[in-house]
C-alpha positions in Angstrom: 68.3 117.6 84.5 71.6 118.7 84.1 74.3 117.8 86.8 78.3 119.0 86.7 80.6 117.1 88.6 84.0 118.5 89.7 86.7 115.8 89.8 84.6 113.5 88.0 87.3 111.4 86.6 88.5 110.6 90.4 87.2 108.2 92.7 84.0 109.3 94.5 83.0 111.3 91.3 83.3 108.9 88.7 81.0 106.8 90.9 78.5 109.9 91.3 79.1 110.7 87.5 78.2 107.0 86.7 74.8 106.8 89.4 73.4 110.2 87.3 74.0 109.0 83.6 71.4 106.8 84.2 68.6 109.7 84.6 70.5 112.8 83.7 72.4 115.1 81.5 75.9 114.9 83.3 79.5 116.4 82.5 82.2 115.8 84.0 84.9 118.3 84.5 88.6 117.1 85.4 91.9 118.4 85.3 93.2 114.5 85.3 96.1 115.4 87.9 94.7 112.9 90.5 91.4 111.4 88.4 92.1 109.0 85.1 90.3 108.9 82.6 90.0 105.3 82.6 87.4 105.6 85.4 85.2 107.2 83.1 85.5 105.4 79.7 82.9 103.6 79.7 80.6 106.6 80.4 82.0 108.9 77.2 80.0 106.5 74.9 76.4 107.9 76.5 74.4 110.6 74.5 73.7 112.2 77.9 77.7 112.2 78.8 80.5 114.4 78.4 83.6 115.2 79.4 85.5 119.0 79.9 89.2 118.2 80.7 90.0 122.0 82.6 90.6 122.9 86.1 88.4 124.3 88.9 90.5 127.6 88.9 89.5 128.5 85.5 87.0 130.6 86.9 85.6 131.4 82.8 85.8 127.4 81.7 83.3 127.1 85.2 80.9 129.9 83.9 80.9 127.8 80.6 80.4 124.3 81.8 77.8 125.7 84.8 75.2 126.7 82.1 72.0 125.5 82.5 73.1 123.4 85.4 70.6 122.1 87.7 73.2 121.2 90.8 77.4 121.0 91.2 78.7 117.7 92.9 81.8 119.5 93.5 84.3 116.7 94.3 87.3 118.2 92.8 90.3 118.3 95.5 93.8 117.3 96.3 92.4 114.6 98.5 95.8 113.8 100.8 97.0 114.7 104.0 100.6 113.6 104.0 100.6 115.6 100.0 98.9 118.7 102.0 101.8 118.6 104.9 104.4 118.3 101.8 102.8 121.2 99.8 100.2 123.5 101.2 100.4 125.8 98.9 99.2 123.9 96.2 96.1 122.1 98.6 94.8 125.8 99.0 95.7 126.5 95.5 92.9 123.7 94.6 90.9 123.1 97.6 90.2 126.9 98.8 90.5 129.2 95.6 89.1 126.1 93.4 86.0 125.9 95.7 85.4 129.4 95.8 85.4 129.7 92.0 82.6 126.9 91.5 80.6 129.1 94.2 81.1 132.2 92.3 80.3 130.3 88.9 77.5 128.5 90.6 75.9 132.0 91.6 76.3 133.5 88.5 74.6 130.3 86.8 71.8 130.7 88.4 72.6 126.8 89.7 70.0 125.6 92.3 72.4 123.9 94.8 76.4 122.9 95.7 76.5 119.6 97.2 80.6 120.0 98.5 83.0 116.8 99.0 84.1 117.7 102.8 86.4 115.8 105.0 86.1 114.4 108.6 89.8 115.5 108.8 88.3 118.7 109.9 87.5 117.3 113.3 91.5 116.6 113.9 91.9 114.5 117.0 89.3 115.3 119.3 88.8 112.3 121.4 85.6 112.6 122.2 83.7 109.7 120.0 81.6 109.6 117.9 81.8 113.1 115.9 79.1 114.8 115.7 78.5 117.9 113.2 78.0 120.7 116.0 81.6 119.5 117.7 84.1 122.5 117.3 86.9 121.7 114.1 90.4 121.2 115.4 92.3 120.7 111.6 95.5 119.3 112.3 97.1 119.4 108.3 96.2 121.9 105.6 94.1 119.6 104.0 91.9 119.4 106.8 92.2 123.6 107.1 91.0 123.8 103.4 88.7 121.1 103.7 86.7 123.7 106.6 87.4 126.7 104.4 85.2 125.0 101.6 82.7 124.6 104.3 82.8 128.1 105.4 82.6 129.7 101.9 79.8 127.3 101.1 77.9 128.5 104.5 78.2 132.2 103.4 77.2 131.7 99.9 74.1 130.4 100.8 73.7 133.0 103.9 75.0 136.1 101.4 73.9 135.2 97.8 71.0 132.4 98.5 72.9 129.4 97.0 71.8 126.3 98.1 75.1 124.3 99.6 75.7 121.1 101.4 79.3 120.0 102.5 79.3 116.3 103.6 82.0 115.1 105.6 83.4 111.6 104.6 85.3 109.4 106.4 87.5 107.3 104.9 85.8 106.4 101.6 86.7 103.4 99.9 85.8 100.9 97.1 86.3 100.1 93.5 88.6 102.4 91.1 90.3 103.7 94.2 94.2 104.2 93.4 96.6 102.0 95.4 99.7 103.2 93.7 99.9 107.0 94.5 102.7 107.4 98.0 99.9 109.3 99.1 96.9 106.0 98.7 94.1 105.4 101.3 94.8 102.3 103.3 91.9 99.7 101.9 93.4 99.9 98.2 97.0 100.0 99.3 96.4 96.8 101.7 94.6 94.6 99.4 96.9 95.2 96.5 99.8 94.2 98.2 98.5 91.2 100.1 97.1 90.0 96.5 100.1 90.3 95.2 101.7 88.1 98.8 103.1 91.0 100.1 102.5 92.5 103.5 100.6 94.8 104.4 102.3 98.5 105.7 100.8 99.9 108.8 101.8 103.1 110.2 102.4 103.1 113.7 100.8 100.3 116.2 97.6 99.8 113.6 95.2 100.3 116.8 94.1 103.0 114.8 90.3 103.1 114.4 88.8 104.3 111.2 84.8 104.8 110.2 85.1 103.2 106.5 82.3 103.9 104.3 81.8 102.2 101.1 81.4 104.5 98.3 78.4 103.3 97.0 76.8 105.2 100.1 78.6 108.1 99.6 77.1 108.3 96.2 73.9 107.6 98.1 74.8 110.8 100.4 75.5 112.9 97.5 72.4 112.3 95.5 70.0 112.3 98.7 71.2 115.5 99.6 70.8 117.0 96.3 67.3 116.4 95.7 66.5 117.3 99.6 65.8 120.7 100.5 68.9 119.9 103.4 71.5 123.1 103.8 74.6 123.0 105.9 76.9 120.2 107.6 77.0 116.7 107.4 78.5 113.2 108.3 78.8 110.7 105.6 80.4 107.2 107.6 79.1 103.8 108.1 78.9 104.7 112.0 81.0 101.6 113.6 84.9 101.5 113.5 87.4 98.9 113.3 91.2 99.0 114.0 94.0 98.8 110.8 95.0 95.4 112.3 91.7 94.1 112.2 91.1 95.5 108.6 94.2 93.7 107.4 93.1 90.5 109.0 89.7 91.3 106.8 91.5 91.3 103.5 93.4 88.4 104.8 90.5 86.2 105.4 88.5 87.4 101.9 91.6 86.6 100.0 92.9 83.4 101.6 96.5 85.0 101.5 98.3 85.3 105.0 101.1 87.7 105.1 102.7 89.4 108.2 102.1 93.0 108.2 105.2 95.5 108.7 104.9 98.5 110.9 106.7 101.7 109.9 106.7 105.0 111.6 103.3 106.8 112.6 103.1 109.4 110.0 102.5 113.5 110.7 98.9 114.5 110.7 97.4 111.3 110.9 94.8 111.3 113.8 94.0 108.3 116.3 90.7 107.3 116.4 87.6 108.3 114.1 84.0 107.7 114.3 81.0 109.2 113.2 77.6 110.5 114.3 75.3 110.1 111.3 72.2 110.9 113.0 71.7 114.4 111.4 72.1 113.1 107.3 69.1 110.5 108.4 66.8 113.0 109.4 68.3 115.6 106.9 68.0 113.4 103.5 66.9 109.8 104.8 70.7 108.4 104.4 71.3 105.2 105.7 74.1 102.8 104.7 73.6 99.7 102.4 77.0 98.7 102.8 79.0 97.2 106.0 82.7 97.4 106.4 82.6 93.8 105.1 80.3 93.7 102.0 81.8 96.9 100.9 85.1 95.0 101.1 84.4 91.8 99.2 83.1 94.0 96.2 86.3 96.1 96.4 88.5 93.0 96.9 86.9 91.5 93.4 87.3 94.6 91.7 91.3 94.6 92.4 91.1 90.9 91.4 89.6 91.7 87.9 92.2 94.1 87.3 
């Protein structure tokens, strides 16, 4: 079959991109402003490969690339919260009129099903734990706003026009190729980086903060389960325990064998407190169930950064 996925040069979708080649006809379509090419290399050699550099709000490079599709992983974002609060226009620009344009493309394809890269940002900060899929959003940045607009435009396409969607909301994906030198990097990348190289760790505010950390092998796992299920509609994608920033540097600390003293800075704007998830409904759903713990998922990542 043939599988298209968005932002398939980035993190999550380079992963996804590499799980299909194995089976599949897949092309990846990036605009490289946050993905690299070098995440996808090794895949450009494959027969059953190829790569469309173009962006997701080229509404007639979609209708070309959709053709004969079988199913969208659309990953493609501008995956950051404090780069949303800096400029919103340009997270709608990509996250809300990109996403609409793969649905339109995707109808006119005649594609079976959207599997959509959502966000547990959209829950805000709620403190009711864990978070569970019928909870009401409470968006806090406009990332998380056009994170839930995805969602909502993928809800009507498939009540309206009969396309098959899914939106799975991560939370706080991490693992190998993940970029630690973007102002706007995830935490795991940014802390192990620095505390191989001996320098502390940054922690915004206290570092009681609590995070659900998936590894992204299981997010690939969620992606590709809920493709080839006859699932519609909402859905956690988390390891289901949390653990504090403090206690995830002191993690790294003990995998490496480096001891530094993390530095506290300021708590930034939009960041939310505590996060957990409820991943109840994706079991029953599409049979997803983590491989990975916090702590296996780290000692892969943690050897990855060392081999680079």
């Amino acid at each position: 079959m043939k599988y298209v996925v968005t932002g398939g040069a980035g993190f999550i979708g380079s992963h996804i991109a590499e799980f299909l080649s194995h089976k599949h006809e897949v092309v990846i379509l990036d605009n490289l402003s946050t993905g690299k090419r070098e995440n996808i290399g090794f895949l450009l050699d494959m027969e059953n490969v190829a790569f469309v550099e173009g962006s997701i709000t080229d509404a007639t490079l979609l209708h070309d690339v959709f053709q004969n599709a079988e199913g969208i992983f659309h990953q493609a974002a501008i995956p950051s919260v404090p780069r949303s609060i800096e400029n919103p226009a340009a997270t709608n620009e990509a996250n809300v009129t990109g996403t609409l344009h793969v649905l339109i493309a995707a109808k006119d394809c005649g594609v079976k099903k959207v599997v959509y890269a959502s966000s547990s940002s959209v829950y805000g900060d709620t403190p009711t734990l864990p978070k569970v899929e019928s909870m009401p959003p409470n968006p806090k940045s406009p990332y998380a706003v056009s994170k839930l607009a995805g969602e909502y435009y993928c809800r009507v396409f498939s009540e309206v026009y009969g396309l098959e969607t899914v939106s799975l909301r991560y939370f706080n994906v991490f693992g190998p190729r993940q970029d630690p030198m973007s102002q706007y990097a995830a935490v795991i990348p940014r802390f192990i980086t620095r505390i191989l190289d001996g320098k502390p760790p940054v922690i915004f505010g206290d570092g009681k903060q609590t995070r659900d950390f998936t590894y992204v092998k299981d997010v690939v796992q969620a992606n590709v389960k809920a493709m080839q299920s006859n699932a519609s509609g909402v859905f956690n994608v988390a390891y289901n325990q949390r653990i504090n920033l403090l206690e995830l540097a002191d993690l790294i600390m003990e995998y490496t064998g480096i001891r530094v003293r993390p530095v506290h800075e300021a708590a930034r704007p939009g960041d939310i407190k505590d996060s957990l998830a409820d991943i109840s409904a994706a079991r029953k759903a599409f049979g997803y169930s983590p491989d990975y713990t916090v702590k296996t998922g780290l000692q892969e990542t943690i050897e990855w950064f060392r081999a680079q």
